[in-house]
C-alpha positions as CSV (number, residue, x, y, z in Angstrom):
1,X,84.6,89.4,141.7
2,X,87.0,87.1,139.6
3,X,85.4,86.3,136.2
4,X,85.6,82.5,137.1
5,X,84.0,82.4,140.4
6,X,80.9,80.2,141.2
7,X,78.2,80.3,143.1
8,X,77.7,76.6,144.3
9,X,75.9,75.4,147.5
10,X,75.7,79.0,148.5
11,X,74.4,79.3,152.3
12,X,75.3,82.9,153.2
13,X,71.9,84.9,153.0
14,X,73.1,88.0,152.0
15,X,74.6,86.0,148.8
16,X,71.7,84.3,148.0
17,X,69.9,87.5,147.8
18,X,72.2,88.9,145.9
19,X,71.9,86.3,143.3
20,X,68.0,86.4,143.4
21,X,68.4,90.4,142.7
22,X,70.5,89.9,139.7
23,X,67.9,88.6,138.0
24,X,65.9,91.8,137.8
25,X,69.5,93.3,136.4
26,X,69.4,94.2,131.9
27,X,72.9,94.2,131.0
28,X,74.1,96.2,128.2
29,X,77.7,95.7,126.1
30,X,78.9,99.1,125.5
31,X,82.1,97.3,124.2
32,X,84.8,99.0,126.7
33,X,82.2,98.6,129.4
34,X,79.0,96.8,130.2
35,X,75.8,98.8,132.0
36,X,74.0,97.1,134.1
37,X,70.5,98.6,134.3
38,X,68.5,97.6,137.4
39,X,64.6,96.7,135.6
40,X,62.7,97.7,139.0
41,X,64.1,100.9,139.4
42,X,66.4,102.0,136.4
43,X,69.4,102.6,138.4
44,X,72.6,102.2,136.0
45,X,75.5,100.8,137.0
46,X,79.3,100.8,135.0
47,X,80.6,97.8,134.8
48,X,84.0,96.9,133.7
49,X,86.2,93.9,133.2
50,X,89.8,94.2,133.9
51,X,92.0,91.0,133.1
52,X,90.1,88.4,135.2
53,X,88.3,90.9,137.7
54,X,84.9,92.0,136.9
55,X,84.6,95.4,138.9
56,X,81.2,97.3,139.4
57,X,80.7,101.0,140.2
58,X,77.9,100.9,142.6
59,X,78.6,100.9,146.5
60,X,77.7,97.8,147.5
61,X,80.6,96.2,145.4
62,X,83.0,97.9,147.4
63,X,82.3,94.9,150.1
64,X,80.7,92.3,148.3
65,X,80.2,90.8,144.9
66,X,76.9,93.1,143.7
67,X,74.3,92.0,142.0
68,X,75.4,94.0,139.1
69,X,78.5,92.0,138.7
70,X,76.8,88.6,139.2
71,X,74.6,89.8,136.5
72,X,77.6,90.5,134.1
73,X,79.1,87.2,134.8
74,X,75.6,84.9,134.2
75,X,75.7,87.1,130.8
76,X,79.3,86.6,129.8
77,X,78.9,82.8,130.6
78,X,75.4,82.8,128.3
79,X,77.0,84.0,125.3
80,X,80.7,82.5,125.5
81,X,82.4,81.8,121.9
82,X,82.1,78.5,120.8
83,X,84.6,77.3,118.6
């Protein structure tokens, strides 16, 4: 997924879940890559961030944005530098 992307008046279902999921998702800084650490079931996911594409390692982000990256995104927005 692009680091920019949004998530406004979503309709698609699968989407929507996937943004409800991320919630549950801890994400780490590991400074040349972030984990994402799923809270339900600790699974652990790589996630890295190459020029404006934030790329997971987990299946489903092979076909879809995952919630892993959505997570990664919400968190990068959170703490964005303020100058």
């Amino acid at each position: 997924m692009k680091k920019d992307q949004s998530f406004e008046n979503v309709r698609d279902t699968d989407t929507l879940n996937r943004l409800a999921r991320s919630a549950h998702i801890r994400v780490l800084n590991r400074f040349e890559y972030y984990e994402a650490v799923n809270g339900k079931n600790g699974h652990r996911y790589k996630v890295e961030i190459t020029g404006q594409d934030i790329v997971c390692s987990c299946p489903d982000a092979k076909n879809h944005n995952c919630k892993h990256e959505i997570a990664v995104a919400r968190d990068m927005d959170f703490f964005k530098e303020v100058v």
